[in-house]
C-alpha positions in Angstrom: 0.0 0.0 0.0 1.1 3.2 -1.3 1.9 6.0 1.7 2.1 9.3 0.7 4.1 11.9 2.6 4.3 15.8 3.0 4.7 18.8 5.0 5.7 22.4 5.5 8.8 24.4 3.6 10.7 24.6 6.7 10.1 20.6 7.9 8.5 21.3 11.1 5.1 19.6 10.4 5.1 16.6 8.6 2.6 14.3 7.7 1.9 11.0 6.3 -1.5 8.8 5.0 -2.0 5.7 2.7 -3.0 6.6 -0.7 -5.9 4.4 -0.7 -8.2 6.4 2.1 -8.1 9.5 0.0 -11.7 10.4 -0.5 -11.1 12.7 -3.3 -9.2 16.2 -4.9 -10.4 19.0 -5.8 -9.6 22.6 -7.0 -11.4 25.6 -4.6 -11.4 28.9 -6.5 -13.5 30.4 -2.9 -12.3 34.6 -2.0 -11.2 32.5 1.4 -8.7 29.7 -0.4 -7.2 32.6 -3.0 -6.5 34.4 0.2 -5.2 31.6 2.4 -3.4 30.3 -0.4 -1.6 33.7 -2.2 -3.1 32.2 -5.5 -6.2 31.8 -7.4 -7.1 28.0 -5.8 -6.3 26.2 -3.0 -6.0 22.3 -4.7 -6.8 20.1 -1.6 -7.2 16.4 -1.0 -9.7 14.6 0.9 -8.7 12.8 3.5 -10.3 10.9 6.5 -8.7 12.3 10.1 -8.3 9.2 11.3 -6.0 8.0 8.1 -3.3 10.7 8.3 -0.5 10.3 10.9 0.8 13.9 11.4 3.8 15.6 14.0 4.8 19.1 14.6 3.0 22.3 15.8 0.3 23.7 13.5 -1.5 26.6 14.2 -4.7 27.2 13.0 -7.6 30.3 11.9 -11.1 29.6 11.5 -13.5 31.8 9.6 -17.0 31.2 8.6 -18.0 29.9 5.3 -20.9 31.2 2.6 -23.1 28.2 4.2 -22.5 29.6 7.8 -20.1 26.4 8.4 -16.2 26.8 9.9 -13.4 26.6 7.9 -10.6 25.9 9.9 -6.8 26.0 8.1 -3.4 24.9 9.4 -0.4 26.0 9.1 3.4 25.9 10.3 3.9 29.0 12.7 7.3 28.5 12.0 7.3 28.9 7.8 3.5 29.7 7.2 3.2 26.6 4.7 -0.4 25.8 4.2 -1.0 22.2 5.6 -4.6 21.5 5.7 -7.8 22.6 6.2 -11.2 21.3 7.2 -14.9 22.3 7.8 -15.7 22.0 11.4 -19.2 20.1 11.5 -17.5 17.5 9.2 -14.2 17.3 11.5 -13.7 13.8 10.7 -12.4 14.3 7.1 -9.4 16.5 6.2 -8.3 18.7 3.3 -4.3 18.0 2.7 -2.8 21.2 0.8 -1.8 19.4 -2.3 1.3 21.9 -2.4 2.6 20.0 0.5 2.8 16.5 -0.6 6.4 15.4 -1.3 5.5 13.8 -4.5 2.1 15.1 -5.8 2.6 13.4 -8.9 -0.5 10.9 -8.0 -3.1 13.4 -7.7 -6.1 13.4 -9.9 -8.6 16.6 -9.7 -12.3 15.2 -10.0 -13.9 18.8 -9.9 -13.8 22.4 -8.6 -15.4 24.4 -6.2 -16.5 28.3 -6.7 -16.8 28.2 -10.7 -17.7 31.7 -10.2 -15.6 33.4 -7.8 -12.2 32.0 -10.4 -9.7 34.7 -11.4 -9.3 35.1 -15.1 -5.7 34.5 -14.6 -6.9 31.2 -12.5 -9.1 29.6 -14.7 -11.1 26.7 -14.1 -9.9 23.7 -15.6 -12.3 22.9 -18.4 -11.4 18.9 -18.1 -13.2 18.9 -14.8 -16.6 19.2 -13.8 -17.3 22.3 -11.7 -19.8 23.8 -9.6 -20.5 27.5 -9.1 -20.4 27.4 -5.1 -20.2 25.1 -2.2 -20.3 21.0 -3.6 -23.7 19.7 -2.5 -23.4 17.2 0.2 
């Protein structure tokens, strides 16, 4: 079983989870993830909390969502590497920063989030499906 690895620029926080209990990847083009991230999307991998293994400090800021959920996101207080992120009434599953895998080579985007808050210089990838808000649960 493949185990995938990752963490922050400065090596602080590392993590690792088998491939095979990612739920899914996706590309969120929310005002939130462009800020968090410094970019037009935040590309993040589903994964459930209890499948990722994880060391070193990471300190956290939550805001509220559109839908009036919590959107909490780590990162290293040491480099301020996005990490993850997750929504706090579904705690149980997390959103890896696919930015701070080791080898991201493996990932595969099944769809995007926020169709209509993407920059023009951040387009939505046409070969996904995408969704103009919030997936539906």
């Amino acid at each position: 079983m493949a185990t995938e690895t990752g963490g922050c620029l400065c090596g602080q926080v590392r993590y690792e989870f088998a491939r095979a209990a990612v739920v899914s990847a996706h590309h969120c083009h929310c005002a939130d993830c462009q800020k968090s991230t410094g970019s037009g999307k935040a590309t993040i991998i589903m994964v459930p909390k209890s499948a990722i293994e994880a060391s070193g400090e990471i300190k956290t800021f939550t805001v509220e969502g559109s839908a009036g959920s919590h959107v909490t996101r780590g990162f290293c207080p040491e480099c301020g590497s996005p990490v993850l992120s997750f929504v706090e009434e579904m705690a149980d599953l997390k959103f890896i920063k696919a930015g701070s895998l080791d080898d991201s080579s493996w990932v595969e985007i099944v769809s995007s989030f926020w169709e209509t808050s993407a920059r023009p210089w951040s387009p939505i990838d046409a070969n996904v499906p995408a969704v103009p808000g919030n997936p539906e649960a």
